[in-house]
C-alpha positions as CSV (number, residue, x, y, z in Angstrom):
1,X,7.8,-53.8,-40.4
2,X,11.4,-53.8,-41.9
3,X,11.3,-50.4,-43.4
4,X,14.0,-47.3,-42.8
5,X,14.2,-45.4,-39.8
6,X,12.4,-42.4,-39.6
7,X,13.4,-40.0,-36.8
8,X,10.6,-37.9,-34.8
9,X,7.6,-38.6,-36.9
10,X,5.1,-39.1,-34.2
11,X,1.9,-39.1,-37.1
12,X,0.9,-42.7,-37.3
13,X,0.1,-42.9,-41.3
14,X,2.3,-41.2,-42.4
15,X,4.8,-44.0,-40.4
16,X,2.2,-46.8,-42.1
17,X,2.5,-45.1,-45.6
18,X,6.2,-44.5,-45.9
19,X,6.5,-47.9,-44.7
20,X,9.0,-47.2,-42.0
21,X,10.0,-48.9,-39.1
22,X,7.6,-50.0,-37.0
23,X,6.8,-51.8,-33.9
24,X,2.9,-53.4,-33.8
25,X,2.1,-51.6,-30.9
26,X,-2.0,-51.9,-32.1
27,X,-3.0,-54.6,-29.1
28,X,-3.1,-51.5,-27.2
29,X,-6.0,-50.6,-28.9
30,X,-8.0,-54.0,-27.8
31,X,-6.6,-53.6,-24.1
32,X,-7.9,-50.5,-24.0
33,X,-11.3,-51.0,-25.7
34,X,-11.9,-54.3,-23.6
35,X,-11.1,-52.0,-20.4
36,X,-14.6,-50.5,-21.2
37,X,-12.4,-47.0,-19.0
38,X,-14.6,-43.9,-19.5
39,X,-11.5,-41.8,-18.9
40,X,-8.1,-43.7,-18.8
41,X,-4.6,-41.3,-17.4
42,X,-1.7,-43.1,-18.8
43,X,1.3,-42.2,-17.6
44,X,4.9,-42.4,-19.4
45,X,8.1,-41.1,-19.5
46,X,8.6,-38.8,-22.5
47,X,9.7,-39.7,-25.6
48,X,8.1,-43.5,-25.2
49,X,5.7,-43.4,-27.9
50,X,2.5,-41.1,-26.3
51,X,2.0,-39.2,-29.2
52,X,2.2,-41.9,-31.8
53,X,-0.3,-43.8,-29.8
54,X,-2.2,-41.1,-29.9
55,X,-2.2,-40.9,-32.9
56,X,-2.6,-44.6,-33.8
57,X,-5.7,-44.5,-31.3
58,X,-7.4,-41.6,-33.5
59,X,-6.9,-42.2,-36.8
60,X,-8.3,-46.6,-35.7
61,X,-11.7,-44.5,-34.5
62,X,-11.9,-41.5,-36.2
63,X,-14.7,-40.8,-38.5
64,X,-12.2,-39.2,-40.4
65,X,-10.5,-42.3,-41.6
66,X,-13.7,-44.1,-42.3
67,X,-12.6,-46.5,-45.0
68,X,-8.6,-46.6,-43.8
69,X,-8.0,-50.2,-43.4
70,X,-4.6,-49.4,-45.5
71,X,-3.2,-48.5,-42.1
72,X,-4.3,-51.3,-39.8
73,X,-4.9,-54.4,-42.4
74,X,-1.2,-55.8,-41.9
75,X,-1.4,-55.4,-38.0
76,X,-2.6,-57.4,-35.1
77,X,-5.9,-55.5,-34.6
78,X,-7.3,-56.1,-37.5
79,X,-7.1,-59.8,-37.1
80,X,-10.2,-59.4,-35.1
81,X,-13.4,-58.5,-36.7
82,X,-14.9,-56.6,-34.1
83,X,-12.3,-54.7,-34.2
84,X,-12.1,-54.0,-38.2
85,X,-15.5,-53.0,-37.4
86,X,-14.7,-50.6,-35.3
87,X,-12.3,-48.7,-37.4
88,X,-13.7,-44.9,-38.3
89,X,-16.9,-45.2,-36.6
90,X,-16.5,-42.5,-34.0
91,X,-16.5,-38.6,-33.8
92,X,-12.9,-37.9,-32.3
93,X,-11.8,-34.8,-30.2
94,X,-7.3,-35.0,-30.3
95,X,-5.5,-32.3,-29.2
96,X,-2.0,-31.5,-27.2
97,X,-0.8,-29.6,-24.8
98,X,3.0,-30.3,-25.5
99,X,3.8,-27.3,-26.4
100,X,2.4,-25.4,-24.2
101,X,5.1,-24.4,-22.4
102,X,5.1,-20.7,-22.1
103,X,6.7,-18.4,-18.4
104,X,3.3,-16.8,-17.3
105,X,-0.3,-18.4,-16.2
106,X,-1.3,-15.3,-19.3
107,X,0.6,-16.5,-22.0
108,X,-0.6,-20.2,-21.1
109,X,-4.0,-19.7,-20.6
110,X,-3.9,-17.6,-23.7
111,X,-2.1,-21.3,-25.7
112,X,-4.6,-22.8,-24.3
113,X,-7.6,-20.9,-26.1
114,X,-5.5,-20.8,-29.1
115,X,-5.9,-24.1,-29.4
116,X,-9.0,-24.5,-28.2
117,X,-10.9,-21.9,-31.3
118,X,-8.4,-23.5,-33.7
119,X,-10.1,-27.1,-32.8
120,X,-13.2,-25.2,-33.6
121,X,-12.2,-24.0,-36.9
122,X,-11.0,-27.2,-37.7
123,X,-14.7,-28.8,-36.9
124,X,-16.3,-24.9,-39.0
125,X,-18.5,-27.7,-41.3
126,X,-21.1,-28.2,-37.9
127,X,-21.5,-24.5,-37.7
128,X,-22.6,-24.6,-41.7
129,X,-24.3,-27.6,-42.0
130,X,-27.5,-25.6,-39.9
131,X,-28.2,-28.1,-37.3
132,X,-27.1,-25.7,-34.3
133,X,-29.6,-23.4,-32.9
134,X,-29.7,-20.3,-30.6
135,X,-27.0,-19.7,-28.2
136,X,-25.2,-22.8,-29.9
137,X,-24.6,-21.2,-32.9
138,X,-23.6,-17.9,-30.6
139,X,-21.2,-20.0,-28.6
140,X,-19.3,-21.3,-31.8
141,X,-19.2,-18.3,-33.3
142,X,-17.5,-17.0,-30.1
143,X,-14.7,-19.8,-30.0
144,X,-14.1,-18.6,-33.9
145,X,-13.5,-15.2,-33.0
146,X,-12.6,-14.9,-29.2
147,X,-9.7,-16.8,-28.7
148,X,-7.0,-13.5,-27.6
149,X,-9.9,-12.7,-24.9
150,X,-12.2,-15.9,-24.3
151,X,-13.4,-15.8,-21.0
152,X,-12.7,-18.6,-18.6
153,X,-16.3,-20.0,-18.5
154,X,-15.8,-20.4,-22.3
155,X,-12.8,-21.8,-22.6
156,X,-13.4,-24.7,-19.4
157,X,-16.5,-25.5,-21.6
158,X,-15.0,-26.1,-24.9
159,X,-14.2,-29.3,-25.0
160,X,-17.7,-30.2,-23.4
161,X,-19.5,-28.0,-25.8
162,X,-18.0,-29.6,-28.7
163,X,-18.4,-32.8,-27.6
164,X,-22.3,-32.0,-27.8
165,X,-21.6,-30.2,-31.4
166,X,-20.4,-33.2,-32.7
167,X,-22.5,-35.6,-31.1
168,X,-25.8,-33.7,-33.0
169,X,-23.7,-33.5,-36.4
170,X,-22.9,-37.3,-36.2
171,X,-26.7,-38.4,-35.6
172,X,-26.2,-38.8,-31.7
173,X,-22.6,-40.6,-32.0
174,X,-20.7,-40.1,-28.6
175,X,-17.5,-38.7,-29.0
176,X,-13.7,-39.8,-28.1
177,X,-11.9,-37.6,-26.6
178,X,-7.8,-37.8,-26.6
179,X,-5.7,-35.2,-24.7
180,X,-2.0,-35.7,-25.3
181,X,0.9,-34.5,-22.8
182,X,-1.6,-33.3,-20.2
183,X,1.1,-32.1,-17.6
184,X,3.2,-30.5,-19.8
185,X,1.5,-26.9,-18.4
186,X,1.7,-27.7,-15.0
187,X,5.3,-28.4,-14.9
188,X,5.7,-25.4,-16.3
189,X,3.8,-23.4,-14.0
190,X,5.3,-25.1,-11.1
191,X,8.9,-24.2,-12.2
192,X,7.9,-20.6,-13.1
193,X,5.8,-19.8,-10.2
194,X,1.9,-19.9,-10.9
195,X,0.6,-23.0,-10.6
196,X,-1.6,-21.8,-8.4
197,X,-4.0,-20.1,-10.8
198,X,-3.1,-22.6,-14.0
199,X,-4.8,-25.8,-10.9
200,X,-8.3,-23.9,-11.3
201,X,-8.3,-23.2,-15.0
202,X,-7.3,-27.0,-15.7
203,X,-9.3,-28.3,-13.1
204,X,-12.6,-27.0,-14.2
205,X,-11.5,-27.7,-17.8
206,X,-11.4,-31.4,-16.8
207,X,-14.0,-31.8,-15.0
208,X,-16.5,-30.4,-17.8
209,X,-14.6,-32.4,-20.4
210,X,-14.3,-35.6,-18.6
211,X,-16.4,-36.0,-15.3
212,X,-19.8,-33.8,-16.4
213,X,-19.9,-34.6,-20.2
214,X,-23.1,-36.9,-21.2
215,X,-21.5,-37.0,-25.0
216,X,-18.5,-38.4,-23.8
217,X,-18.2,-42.0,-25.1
218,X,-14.0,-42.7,-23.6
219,X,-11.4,-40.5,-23.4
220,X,-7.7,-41.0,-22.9
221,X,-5.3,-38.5,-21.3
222,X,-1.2,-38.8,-21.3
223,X,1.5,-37.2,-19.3
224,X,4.5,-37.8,-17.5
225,X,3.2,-37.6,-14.0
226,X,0.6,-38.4,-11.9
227,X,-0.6,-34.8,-10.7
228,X,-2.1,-35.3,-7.7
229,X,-6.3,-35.7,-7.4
230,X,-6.5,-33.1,-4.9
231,X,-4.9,-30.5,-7.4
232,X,-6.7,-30.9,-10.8
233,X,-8.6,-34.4,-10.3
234,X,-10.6,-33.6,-7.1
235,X,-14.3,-34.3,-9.2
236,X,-13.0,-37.0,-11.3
237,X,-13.9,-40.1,-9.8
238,X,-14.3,-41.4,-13.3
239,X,-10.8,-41.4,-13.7
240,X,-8.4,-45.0,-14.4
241,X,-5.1,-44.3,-13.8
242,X,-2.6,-46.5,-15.2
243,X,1.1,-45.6,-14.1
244,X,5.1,-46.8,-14.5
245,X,4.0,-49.2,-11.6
246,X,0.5,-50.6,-13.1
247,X,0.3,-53.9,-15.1
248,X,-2.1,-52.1,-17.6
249,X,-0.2,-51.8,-21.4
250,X,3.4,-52.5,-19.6
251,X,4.1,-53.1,-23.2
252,X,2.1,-50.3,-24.8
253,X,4.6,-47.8,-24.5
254,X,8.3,-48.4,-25.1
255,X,9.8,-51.3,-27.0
256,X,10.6,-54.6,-25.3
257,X,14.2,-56.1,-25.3
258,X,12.7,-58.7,-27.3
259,X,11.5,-56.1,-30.1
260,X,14.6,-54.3,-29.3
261,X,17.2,-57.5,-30.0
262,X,14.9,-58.2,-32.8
263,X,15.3,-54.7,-34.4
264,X,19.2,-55.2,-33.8
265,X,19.4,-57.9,-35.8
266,X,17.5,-56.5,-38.5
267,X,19.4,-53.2,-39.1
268,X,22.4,-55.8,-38.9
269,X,23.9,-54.2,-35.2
270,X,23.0,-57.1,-33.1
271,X,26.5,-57.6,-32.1
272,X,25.9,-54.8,-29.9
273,X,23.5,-56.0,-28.0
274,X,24.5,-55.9,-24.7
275,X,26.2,-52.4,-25.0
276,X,22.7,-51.4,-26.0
277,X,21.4,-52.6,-23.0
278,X,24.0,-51.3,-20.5
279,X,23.2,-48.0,-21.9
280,X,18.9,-47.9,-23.1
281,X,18.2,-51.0,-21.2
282,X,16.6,-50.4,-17.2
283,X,12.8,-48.8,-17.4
284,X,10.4,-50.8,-15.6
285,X,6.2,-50.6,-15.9
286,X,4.3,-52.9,-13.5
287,X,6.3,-56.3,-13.3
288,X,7.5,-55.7,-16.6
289,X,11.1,-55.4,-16.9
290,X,13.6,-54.6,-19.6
291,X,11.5,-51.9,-21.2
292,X,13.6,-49.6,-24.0
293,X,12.9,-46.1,-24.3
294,X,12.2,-45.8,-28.3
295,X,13.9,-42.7,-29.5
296,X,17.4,-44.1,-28.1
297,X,17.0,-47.2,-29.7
298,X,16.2,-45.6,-33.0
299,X,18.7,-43.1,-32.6
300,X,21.4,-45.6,-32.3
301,X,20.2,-47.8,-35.0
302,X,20.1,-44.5,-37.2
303,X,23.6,-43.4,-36.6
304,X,25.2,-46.6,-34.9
305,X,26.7,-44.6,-32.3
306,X,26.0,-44.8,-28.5
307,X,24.9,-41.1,-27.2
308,X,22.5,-40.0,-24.3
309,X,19.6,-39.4,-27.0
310,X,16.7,-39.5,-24.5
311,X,18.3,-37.8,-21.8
312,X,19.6,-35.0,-23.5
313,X,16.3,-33.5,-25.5
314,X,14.9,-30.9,-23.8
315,X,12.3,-30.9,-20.6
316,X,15.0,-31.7,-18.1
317,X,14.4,-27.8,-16.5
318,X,12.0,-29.1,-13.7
319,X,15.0,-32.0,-13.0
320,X,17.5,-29.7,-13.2
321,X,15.4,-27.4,-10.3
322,X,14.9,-29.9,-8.2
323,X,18.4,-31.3,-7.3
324,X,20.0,-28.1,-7.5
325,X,17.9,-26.6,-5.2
326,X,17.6,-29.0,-2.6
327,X,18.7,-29.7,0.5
328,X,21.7,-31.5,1.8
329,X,20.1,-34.5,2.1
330,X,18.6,-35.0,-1.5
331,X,22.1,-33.9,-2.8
332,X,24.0,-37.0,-0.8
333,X,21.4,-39.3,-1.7
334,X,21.9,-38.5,-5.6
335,X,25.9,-38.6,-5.2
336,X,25.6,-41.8,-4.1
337,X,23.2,-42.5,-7.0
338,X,26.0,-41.0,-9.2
339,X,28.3,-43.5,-8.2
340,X,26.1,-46.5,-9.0
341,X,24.6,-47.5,-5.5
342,X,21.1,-47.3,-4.6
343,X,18.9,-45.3,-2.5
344,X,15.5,-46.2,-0.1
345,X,12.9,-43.9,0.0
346,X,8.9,-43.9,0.0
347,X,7.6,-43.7,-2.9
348,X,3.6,-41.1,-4.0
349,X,2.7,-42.0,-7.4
350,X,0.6,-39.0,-6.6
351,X,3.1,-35.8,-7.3
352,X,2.1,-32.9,-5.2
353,X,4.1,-30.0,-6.8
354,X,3.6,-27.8,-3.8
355,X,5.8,-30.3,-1.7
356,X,8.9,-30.5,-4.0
357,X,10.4,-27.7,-2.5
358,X,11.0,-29.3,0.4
359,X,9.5,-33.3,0.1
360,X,12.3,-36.2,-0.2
361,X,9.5,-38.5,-1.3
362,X,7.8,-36.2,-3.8
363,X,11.3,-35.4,-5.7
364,X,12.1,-39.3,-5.9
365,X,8.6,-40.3,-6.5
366,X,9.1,-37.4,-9.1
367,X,12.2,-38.5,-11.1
368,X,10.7,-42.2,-11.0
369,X,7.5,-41.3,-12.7
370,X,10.0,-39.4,-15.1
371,X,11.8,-42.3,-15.7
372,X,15.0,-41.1,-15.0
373,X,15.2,-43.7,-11.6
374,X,14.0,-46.9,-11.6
375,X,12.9,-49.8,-9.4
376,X,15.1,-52.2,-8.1
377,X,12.5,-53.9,-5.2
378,X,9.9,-53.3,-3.2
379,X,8.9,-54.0,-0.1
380,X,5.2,-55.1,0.2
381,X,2.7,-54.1,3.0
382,X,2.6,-57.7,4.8
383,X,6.2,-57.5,5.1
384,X,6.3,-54.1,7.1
385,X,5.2,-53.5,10.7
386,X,1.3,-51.9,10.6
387,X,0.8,-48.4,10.3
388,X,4.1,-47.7,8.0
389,X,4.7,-47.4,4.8
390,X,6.9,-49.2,2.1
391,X,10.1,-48.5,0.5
392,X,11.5,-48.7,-2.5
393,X,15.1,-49.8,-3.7
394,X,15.8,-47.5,-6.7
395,X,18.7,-46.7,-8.8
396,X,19.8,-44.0,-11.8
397,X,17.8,-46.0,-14.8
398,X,21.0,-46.7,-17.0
399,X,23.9,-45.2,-18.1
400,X,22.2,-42.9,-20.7
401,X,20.4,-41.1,-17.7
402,X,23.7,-41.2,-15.5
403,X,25.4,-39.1,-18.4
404,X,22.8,-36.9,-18.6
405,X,23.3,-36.2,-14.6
406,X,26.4,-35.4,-15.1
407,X,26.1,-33.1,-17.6
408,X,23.4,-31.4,-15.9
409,X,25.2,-31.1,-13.0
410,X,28.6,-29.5,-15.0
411,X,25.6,-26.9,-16.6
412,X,25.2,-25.2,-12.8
413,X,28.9,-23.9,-13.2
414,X,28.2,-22.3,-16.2
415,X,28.4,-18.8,-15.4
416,X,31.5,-19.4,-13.9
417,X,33.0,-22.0,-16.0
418,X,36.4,-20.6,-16.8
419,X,36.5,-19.5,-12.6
420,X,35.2,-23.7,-11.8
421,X,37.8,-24.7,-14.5
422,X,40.6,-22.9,-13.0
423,X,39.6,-23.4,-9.4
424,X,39.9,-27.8,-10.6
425,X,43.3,-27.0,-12.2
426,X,44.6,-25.1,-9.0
427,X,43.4,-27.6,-7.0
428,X,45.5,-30.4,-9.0
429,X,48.5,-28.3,-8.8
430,X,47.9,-27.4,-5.0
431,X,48.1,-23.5,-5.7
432,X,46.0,-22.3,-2.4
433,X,45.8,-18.5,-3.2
434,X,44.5,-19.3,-6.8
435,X,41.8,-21.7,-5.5
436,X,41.0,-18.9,-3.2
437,X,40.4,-16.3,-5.8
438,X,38.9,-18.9,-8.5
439,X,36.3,-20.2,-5.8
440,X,35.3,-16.7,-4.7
441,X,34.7,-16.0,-8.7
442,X,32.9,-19.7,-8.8
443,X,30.9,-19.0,-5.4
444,X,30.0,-14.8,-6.3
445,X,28.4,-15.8,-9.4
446,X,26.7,-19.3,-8.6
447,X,25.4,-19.4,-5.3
448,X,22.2,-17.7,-6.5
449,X,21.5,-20.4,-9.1
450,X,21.3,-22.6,-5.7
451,X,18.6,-20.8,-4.5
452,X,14.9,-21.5,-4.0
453,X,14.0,-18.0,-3.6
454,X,12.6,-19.1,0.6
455,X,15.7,-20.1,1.5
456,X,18.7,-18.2,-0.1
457,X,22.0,-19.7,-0.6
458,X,23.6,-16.9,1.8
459,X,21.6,-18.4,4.9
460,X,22.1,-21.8,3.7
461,X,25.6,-22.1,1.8
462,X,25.1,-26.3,1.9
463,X,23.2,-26.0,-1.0
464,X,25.9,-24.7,-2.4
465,X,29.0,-26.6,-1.5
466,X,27.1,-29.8,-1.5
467,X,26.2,-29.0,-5.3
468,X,29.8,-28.2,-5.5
469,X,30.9,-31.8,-4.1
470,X,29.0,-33.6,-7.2
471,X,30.7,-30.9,-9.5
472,X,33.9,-32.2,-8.1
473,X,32.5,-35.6,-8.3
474,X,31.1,-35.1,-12.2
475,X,34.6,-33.8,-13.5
476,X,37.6,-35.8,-11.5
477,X,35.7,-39.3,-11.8
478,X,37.9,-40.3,-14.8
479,X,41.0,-40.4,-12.7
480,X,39.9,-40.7,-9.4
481,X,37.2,-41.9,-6.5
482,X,35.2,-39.4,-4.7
483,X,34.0,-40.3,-1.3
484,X,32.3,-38.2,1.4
485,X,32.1,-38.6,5.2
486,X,28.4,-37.0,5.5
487,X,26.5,-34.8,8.3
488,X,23.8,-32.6,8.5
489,X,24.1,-29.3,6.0
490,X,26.0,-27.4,9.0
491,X,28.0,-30.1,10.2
492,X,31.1,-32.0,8.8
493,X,31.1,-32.7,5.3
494,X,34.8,-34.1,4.6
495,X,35.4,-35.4,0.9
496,X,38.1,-37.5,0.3
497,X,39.5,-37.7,-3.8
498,X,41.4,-40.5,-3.8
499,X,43.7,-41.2,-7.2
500,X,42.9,-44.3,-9.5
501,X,46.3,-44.2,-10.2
502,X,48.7,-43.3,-6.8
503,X,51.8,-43.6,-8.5
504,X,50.7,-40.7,-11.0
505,X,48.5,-38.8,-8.9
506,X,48.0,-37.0,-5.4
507,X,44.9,-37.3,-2.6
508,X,43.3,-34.8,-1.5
509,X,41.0,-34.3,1.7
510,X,38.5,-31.5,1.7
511,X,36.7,-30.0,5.2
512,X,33.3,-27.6,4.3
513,X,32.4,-25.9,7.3
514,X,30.3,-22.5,7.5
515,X,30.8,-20.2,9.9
516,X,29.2,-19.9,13.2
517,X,29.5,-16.4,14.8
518,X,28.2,-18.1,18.0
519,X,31.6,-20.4,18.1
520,X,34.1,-18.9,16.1
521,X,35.5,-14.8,15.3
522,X,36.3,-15.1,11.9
523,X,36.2,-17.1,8.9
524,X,40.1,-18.0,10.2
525,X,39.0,-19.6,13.4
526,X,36.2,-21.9,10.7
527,X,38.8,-23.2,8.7
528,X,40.8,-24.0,12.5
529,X,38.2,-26.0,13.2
530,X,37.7,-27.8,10.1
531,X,41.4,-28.2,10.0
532,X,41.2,-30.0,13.4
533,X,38.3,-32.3,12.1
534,X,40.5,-34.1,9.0
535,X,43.0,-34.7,11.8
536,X,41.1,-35.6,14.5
537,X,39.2,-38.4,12.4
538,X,42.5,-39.3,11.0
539,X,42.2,-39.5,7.1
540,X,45.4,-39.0,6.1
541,X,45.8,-42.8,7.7
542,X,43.2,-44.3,6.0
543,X,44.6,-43.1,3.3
544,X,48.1,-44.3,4.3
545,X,46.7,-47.7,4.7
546,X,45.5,-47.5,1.3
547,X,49.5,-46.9,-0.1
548,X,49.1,-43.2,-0.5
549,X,52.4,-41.9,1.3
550,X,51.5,-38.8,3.3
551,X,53.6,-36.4,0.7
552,X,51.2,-37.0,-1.6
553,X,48.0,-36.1,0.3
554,X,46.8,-32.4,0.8
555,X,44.6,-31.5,3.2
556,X,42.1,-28.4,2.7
557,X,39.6,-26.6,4.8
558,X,37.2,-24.5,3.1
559,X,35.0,-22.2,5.3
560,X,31.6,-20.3,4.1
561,X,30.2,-17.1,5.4
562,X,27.4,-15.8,3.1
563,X,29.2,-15.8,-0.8
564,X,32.8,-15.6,1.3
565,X,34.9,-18.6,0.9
566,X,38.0,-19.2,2.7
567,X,40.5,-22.1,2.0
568,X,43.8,-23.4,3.8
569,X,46.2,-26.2,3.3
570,X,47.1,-28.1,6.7
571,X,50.4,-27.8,5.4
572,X,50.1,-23.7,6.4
573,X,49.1,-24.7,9.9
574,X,51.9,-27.5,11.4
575,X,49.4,-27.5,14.5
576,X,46.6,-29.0,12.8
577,X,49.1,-31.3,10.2
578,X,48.9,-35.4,10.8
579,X,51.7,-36.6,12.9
């Protein structure tokens, strides 16, 4: 469909009956059908078209639209007449937990019951028509009423219950049941700390609704992530997953570059084709490649402007938590992510929240299923010796995601951004006792935000400094390359900031070491040391060699102890200065 762009309307008629733009994403609804699934987990990024499906899925069965083959009768499933047969014949359960994102398991098992009475108001006519009986009639009257103190046998029923409800109503027609966003509550609760007692609610909610529910004729769930069975799927052996890395509807979700191109031409911006794919181009399900995440591509058409759409609307937070707060390790692997390489890790489709404190494969596997990484190869089991297990190739998605890194990572400094801001400006003008006080300010008031509340910032500064490195890298990457000579959190971490330009600007070595009372006195006898280290491993001639003349490079030790930073120019200290 030609039609005008229409920005976040995620209802499928009313995209049919304005007749805006649309891609015929309908064969979905034959894939899945064919599938014969009982309960189908499909996961996507966000923003790829979930909820419209939803949608679309709903208003093809619903009851509700009996008689609606206005919506479907210029698409491809109608072409089919088992399929325009199909259309409003079932009893249909849809609800969403997207926004159900609330700080406390309380307020969010609350949301939850909120929406669960309001499903039950919406479906009141069962309750008049007189076919309940009994307790039936005693339990709908309670989900009416109840919903600011349902119990939790109640509200993990609900869905199951009505299921039955409307199975009676509808003259023993099983029901569909469709559950949008799914994990949108567990993130949540991971990042606010009670995820612990959402796993039992949710899990028993499930299992009623989808494992233990005779009235159930499919059901479809979306998310983002694979939670992991053991957490909220551990009786749903009923359950067809469908990930980023299945073959199942690689096409359902997102637009393809064919749709895409073809979209471009039509809103008359097809000269920007490849631009459009440097920057929306990269998402990859199954062995499909070139998917486009839709909002960006309608964005742009909209406005005809390049911007990080997707990556800058909101439910980064858990993102943002997990590279700020982890280790060393995670933070070198994502700077060299930021500067376009690639990275090798195992990959658990399965994400175990409890483990992203502390799990290199669960934060990757994370931010892949999240779609903000994506999957440049594989390696496949008969090519690996027995007993291990494969690794994937993967790489920042596009440049969209890359700019929305960087802007993440210049939100840490926040509180401190004047402090950060003079701290880069004293640095550049090679004022030491400025970027002494500015990165005291810049440490006092930020080193919390590094913290994962096990492992403070004060007994483990890397997570600091090495957050600090990709600040440096984030805002000095215009005019110059970033480079680090990487060790283990309290080991060497040199950073070399080498100009584009040389004639216009100067290079600058930088030594983080913390101090070790076991080694050193004082946080003077730390920056001796690291001092000692740029010469010693000779950097100043590399850079030399490169046709930086030695005036024009400025060597710096900075040395940690708890929220304490010291710095020193090699120039102050001829002993430790490159002969």
């Amino acid at each position: 469909m030609a039609g005008n762009i229409a920005i976040g309307i995620q209802d499928f008629s009313t995209i049919i009956q304005g007749n805006y733009f649309y891609i015929d994403k309908t064969p979905f609804i034959k894939e899945w059908w064919d599938c014969g699934d009982s309960a189908t987990l499909i996961t996507r990024p966000r923003r790829f078209g979930k909820t419209l499906t939803m949608s679309m899925v709903e208003q093809f069965f619903s009851i509700d639209y009996a008689g609606r083959s206005d919506l479907f009768e210029h698409l491809a499933i109608w072409k089919e007449e088992k399929y325009r047969n199909l259309q409003g014949t079932y009893p249909v359960i849809s609800l969403s937990f997207a926004n159900i994102k609330e700080p406390t398991y309380e307020l969010t098992r609350q949301k939850i019951c909120q929406l669960l009475s309001k499903l039950y108001t919406e479906h009141v006519y069962i309750l008049e028509s007189g076919i309940l009986r009994g307790s039936d009639i005693t339990f709908f009257q309670r989900m009416l009423t109840t919903s600011e103190n349902m119990n939790d046998v109640d509200a993990t029923l609900a869905l199951y219950q009505l299921s039955s409800f409307l199975y009676q109503y509808y003259g023993k027609k099983k029901v569909i049941i469709l559950l949008d966003e799914y994990d949108t509550p567990m993130q949540e609760a991971f990042v606010d700390g009670y995820w612990d007692q959402l796993v039992c609610f949710t899990r028993s909610l499930f299992n009623s609704t989808f494992k233990t529910n005779p009235w159930l004729e499919r059901g479809i769930m979306t998310g983002i992530t694979r939670v992991s069975r053991e957490s909220i799927f551990s009786d749903l052996n009923n359950l067809k997953v469908v990930t980023t890395t299945s073959d199942e509807y690689a096409t359902a979700f997102g637009f393809t570059e064919e749709e895409v191109f073809d979209a471009l031409d039509r809103f008359q911006v097809g000269e920007e084709k490849e631009k459009v794919k440097l920057w929306y181009d990269g998402f990859i399900f199954g062995n499909h490649k070139d998917i486009y995440n839709p909002w960006s591509i309608l964005n742009f058409i909209d406005t005809k402007t390049f911007q990080a759409f997707w990556a800058n609307t909101s439910a980064n937070s858990l993102v943002g938590k997990l590279i700020r707060e982890a280790g060393h390790s995670i933070k070198e692997q994502f700077e060299l992510l930021l500067h376009g390489e690639s990275i090798r890790s195992v990959i658990d489709e399965q994400i175990v929240y409890n483990q992203l404190n502390g799990s290199e494969r669960a934060i990757w596997s994370m931010l892949l299923a999240s779609g903000y990484l994506k999957v440049l190869h594989y390696e496949k089991y008969d090519e690996i010796p027995e007993g291990t297990q494969p690794k994937y190739e993967l790489a920042l998605t596009n440049l969209e995601v890359n700019l929305m890194f960087q802007n993440m990572i210049h939100a840490w400094f926040d509180d401190a951004e004047q402090e950060y801001n003079d701290f880069i400006n004293a640095l550049l003008e090679n004022d030491v006792d400025a970027m002494n006080e500015y990165m005291n300010g810049v440490a006092l008031r930020t080193f919390s935000s590094f913290d994962t509340g096990k492992q403070p910032s004060v007994s483990k500064p890397e997570k600091f400094y090495h957050g600090f490195v990709l600040g440096l890298l984030v805002d000095l990457q215009d005019h110059y390359y970033q480079t680090s000579n990487r060790e283990s959190g309290f080991g060497r971490y040199d950073v070399m900031i080498e100009p584009k330009q040389p004639a216009e600007r100067d290079a600058y070595i930088i030594e983080f070491k913390v101090f070790n009372a076991r080694r050193e006195k004082n946080l003077e006898d730390t920056v001796e040391t690291a001092l000692a280290q740029i010469r010693e491993k000779k950097y100043v001639e590399n850079l030399v060699e490169r046709g930086i003349s030695k005036e024009h490079i400025h060597c710096y030790a900075f040395a940690f102890e708890g929220k304490t930073v010291l710095i020193e120019s090699a120039a102050d200290h001829p002993q430790n200065a490159e002969n």
